[in-house]
C-alpha positions in Angstrom: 124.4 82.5 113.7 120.8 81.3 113.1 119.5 85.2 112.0 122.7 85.2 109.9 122.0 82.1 108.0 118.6 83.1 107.5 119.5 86.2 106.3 122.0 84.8 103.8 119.1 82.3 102.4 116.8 85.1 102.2 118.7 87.3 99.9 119.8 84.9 98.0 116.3 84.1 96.9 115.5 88.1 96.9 118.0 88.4 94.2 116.9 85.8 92.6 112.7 87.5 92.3 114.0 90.5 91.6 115.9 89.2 88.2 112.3 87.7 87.4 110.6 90.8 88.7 108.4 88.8 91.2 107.9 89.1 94.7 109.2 91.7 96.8 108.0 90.6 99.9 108.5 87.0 99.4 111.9 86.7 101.0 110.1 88.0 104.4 107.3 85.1 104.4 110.9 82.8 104.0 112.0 84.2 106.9 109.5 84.1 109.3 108.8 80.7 108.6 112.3 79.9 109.6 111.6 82.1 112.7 108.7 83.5 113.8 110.9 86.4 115.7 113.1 87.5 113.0 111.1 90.7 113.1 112.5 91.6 116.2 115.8 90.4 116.0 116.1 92.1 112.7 114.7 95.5 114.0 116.7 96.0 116.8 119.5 98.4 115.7 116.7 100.5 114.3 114.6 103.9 115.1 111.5 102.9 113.9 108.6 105.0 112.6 105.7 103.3 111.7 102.8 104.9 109.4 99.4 103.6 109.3 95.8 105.2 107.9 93.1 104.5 105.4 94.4 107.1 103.0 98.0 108.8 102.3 100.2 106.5 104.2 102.4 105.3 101.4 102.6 109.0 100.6 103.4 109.9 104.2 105.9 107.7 104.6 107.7 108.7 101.6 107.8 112.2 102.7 109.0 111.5 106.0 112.0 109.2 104.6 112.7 111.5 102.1 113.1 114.0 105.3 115.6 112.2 107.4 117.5 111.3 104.3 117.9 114.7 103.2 119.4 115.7 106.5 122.0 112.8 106.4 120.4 110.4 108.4 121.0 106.6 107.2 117.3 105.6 106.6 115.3 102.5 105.2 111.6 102.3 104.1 109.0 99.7 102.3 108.9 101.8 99.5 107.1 99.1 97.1 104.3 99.2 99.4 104.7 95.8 100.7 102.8 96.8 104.1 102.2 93.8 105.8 104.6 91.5 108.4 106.6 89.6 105.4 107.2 93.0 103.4 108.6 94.8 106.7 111.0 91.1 107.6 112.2 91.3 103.1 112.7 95.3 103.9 115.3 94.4 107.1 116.8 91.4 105.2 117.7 93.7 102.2 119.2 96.5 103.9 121.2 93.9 106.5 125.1 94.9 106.6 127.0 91.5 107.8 130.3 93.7 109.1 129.9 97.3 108.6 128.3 99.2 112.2 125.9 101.3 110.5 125.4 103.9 113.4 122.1 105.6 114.0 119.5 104.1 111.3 115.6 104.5 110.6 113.5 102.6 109.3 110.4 104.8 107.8 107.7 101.9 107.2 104.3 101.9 106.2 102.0 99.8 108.0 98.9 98.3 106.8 95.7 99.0 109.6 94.4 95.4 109.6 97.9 93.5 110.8 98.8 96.8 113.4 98.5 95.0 116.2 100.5 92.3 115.0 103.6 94.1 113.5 103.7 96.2 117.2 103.6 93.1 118.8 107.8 92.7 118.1 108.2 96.6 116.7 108.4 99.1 119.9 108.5 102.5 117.4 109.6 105.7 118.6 107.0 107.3 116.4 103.8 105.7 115.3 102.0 108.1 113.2 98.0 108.1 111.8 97.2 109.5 108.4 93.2 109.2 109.0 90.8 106.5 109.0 88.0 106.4 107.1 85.5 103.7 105.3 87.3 101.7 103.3 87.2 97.8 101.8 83.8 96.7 103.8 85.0 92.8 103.2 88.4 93.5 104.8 88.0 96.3 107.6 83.7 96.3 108.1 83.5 100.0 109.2 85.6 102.8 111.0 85.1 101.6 114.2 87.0 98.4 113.2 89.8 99.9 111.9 90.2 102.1 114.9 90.1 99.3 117.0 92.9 97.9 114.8 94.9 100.6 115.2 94.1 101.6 119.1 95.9 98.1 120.2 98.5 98.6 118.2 99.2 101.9 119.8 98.5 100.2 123.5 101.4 97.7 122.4 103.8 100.7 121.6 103.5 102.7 125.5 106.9 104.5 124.5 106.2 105.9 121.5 104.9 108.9 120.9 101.6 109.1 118.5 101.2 111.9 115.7 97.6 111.8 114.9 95.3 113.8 112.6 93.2 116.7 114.7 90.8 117.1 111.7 89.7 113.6 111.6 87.7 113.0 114.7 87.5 109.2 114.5 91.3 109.8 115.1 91.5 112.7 117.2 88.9 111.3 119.6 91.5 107.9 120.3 91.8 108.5 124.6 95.7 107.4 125.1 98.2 107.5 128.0 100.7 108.5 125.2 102.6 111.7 124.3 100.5 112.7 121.6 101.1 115.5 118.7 98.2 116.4 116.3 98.5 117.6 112.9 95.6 119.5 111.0 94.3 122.0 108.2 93.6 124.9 111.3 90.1 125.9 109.1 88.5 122.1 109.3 89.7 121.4 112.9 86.7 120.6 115.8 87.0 123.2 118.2 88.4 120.5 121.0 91.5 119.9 119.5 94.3 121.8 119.3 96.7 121.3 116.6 101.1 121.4 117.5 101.0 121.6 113.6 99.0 123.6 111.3 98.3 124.3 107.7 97.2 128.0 108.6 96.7 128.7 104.8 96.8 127.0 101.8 97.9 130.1 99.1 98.2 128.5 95.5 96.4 124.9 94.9 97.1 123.4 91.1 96.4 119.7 89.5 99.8 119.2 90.3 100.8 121.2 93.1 99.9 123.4 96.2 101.7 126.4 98.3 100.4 126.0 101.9 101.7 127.8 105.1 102.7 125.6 107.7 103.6 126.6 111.1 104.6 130.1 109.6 107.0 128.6 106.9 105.8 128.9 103.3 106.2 124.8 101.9 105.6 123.9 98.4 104.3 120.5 97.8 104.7 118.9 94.6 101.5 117.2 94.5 98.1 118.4 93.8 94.6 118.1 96.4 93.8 118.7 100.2 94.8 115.1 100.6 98.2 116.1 100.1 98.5 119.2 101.9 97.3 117.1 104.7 100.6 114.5 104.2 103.1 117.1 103.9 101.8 118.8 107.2 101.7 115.4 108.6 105.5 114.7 107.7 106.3 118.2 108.9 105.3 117.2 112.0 107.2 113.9 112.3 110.5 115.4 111.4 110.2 118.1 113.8 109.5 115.6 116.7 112.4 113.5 115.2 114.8 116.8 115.5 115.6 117.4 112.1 116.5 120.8 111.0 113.9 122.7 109.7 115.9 123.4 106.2 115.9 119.7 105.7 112.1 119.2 106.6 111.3 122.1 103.9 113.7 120.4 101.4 112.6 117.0 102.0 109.2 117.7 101.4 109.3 120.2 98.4 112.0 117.7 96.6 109.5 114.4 97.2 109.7 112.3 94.2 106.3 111.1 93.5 105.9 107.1 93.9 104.2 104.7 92.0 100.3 105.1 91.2 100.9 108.0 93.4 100.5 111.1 90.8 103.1 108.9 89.2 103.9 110.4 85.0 104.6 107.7 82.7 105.1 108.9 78.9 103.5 106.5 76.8 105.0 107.6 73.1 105.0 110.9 73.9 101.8 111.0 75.9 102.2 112.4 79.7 99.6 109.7 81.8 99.4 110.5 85.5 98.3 107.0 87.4 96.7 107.5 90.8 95.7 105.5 93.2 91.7 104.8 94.2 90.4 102.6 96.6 87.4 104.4 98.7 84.9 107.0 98.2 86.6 109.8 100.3 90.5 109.3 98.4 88.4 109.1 95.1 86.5 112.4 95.9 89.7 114.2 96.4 91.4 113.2 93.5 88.1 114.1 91.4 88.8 117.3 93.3 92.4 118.0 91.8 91.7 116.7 88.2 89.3 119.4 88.4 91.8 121.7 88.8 93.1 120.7 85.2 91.7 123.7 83.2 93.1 122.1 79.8 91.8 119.3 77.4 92.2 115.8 79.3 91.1 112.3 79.0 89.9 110.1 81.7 90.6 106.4 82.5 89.5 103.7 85.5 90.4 100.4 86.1 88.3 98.8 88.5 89.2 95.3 90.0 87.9 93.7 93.2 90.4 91.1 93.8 91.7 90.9 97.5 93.7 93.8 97.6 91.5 95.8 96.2 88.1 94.3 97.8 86.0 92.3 96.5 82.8 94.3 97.3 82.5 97.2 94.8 79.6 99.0 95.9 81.7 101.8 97.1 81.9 103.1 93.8 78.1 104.2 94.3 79.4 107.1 96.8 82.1 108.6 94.3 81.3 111.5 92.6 81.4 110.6 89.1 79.1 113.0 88.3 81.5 116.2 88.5 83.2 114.9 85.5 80.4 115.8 83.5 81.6 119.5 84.6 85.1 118.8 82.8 86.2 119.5 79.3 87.3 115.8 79.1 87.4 113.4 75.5 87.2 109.8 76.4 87.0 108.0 79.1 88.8 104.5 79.3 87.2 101.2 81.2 89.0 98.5 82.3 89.6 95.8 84.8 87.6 92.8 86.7 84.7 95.0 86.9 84.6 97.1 83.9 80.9 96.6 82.8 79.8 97.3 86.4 81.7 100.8 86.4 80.5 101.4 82.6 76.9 101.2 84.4 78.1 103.3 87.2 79.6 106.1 84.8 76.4 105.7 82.6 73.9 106.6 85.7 76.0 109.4 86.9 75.2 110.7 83.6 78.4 110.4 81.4 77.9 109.8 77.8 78.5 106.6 76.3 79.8 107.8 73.4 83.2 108.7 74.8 83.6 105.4 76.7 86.2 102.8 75.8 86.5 99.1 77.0 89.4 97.5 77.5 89.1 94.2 78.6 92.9 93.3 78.9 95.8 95.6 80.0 96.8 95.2 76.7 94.2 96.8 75.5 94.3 99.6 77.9 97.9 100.4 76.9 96.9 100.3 73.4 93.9 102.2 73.8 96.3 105.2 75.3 98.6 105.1 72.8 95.3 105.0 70.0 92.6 107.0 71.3 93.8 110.9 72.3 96.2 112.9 72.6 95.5 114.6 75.8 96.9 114.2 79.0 95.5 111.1 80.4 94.5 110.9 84.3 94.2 106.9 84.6 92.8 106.4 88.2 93.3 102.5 89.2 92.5 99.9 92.0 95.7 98.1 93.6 95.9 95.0 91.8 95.2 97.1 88.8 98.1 99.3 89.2 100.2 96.2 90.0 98.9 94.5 87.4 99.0 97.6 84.6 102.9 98.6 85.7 103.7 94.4 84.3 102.4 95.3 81.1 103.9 98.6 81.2 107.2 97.1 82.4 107.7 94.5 79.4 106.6 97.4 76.6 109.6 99.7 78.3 107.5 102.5 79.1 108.5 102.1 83.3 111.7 100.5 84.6 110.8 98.7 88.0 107.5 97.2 88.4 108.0 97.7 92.2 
């Protein structure tokens, strides 16, 4: 009766943040307040597969939902990205049915690395998957050995589950476990010690936008361009197929993936197609360098670089991205904005960009204004969390994107 009246309270004041567009993970910080084991109680009636990973988790764990829900299964996931403890306890809370038995359920969710140990201390998954680890946010995860760490106890507090891992990425691969693991891998970049259950054995078309690889024989389109994502859809692949599902629905679920939020997201901003991605470490940032390049035609560029807490507060990652490859592309202006603008305009500047075709926009505001004003071509807009977050409000009260989550 206690999880019940929790429940009730919680989605009351759910309902309530999402009329004001606030807070999607404020309902869980409610609830675990109220009780510290709600987690649990609420998981319980779940399958759980948990994704985790510097890089391509929200991604991954998009895929694999959209997977299990192509082949009929009744499945949940985090799909705002609210990754942590309270996001996973307002994710249970808003799919809780009061009468109806809902049979077999999953619940895809992506896990952030630096609270793994926690979430597995109440969540036994069947599957616990790992994208990759690399360097990321210094003030939040130090190095690689950290995060590993991180993620290696949470694995020792899941004995049951079985572990999909990435072969290609040794920090990964190396992890010594009692578990049944299954690795996943591009067969070309793969250290000769590992052997991969599921392979990208060639990759036969790669675009901006999309790729044609061959996975495990089977020809599977992805609708999203860069290695990065090759390495996601094989990494799915290989979580349906140790879940059971057919593997019509695998192929489906992966070529029909509707791209997420600041995830190759297109928003048209008065008739102007603007593709917002993601950045937050050298190695993602590289990649997606690597697929713009791809973009033969006329484009326009556009960062907005914060270090708030979910982004990191230490920027001098941004030393170790490539900037200079854009010099190589036929690009027009290049838009600056966010926390740290003058500090990337320096950056951009040194990696020998010209001045000439930067912009400053000190407010979001002004960066919406300054796509609507300044070009005509198609705008990649690469953009720290809080800056995406933050961006998608502004976007949200001119119309130009229905949900901010």
């Amino acid at each position: 009766m206690k999880t019940i009246l929790i429940v009730i309270i919680c989605k009351i004041a759910g309902a309530i943040l999402r009329l004001l567009g606030k807070g999607s993970a404020f309902p869980g910080k409610i609830a675990l307040k109220l009780d510290k084991n709600i987690l649990k109680k609420l998981a319980k009636n779940y399958k759980v597969i948990l994704v985790t990973g510097t890089n391509g988790k929200t991604t991954t764990t998009g895929l694999i939902y959209n997977i299990l829900k192509t082949s009929g299964r009744n499945v949940i996931t985090n799909d705002t990205g609210a990754n942590m403890k309270s996001g996973m306890a307002a994710l249970l809370i808003k799919n809780y049915k009061f009468f109806k038995h809902m049979g077999e359920c999953f619940a895809v969710i992506e896990m952030d690395e630096a609270y793994a140990r926690k979430i597995t201390e109440d969540l036994s998954p069947e599957v616990f998957v790992v994208t990759n680890i690399f360097s990321d946010q210094t003030d939040r995860y130090g190095d690689v050995t950290i995060t590993r760490d991180l993620i290696f106890e949470a694995i020792e507090n899941s004995p049951s589950s079985t572990v999909i891992l990435n072969g290609d990425n040794e920090v990964v691969s190396d992890m010594e476990l009692a578990h049944k693991k299954i690795y996943f891998g591009v067969a070309e970049n793969t250290p000769d010690n590992v052997e991969l259950d599921f392979k990208v054995e060639e990759i036969k078309e790669t675009f901006a936008n999309s790729s044609l690889a061959v996975i495990n024989g089977e020809n599977i389109k992805i609708n999203q361009g860069g290695l990065y994502n090759v390495y996601n859809a094989v990494c799915a692949f290989a979580c349906g197929s140790e879940l059971g599902i057919e593997l019509e629905d695998i192929k489906n679920g992966i070529e029909n993936y509707e791209k997420k939020f600041g995830r190759q997201e297109i928003i048209d901003i008065n008739g102007r197609e603007v593709e917002m991605i993601l950045v937050k470490n050298p190695v993602g940032f590289n990649e997606v360098i690597n697929k713009i390049a791809l973009d033969n035609s006329n484009i326009d560029l556009g960062f907005l670089l914060n270090d708030n807490t979910g982004d990191g507060t230490d920027i001098s990652w941004i030393q170790d991205v490539e900037f200079e490859k854009f010099k190589d592309m036929e690009y027009t202006n290049f838009l600056i904005g966010g926390t740290r603008l003058y500090d990337l305009g320096v950056r951009l500047k040194e990696a020998g960009l010209e001045e000439e075709t930067f912009v400053f926009c000190e407010t979001y505001e002004d960066v919406l204004e300054g796509i609507k004003n300044t070009g005509t071509n198609k705008l990649y807009l690469l953009v720290t969390y809080s800056a995406m977050m933050g961006f998608r409000k502004t976007l949200y009260k001119n119309r130009y994107v229905k949900n901010i989550w």
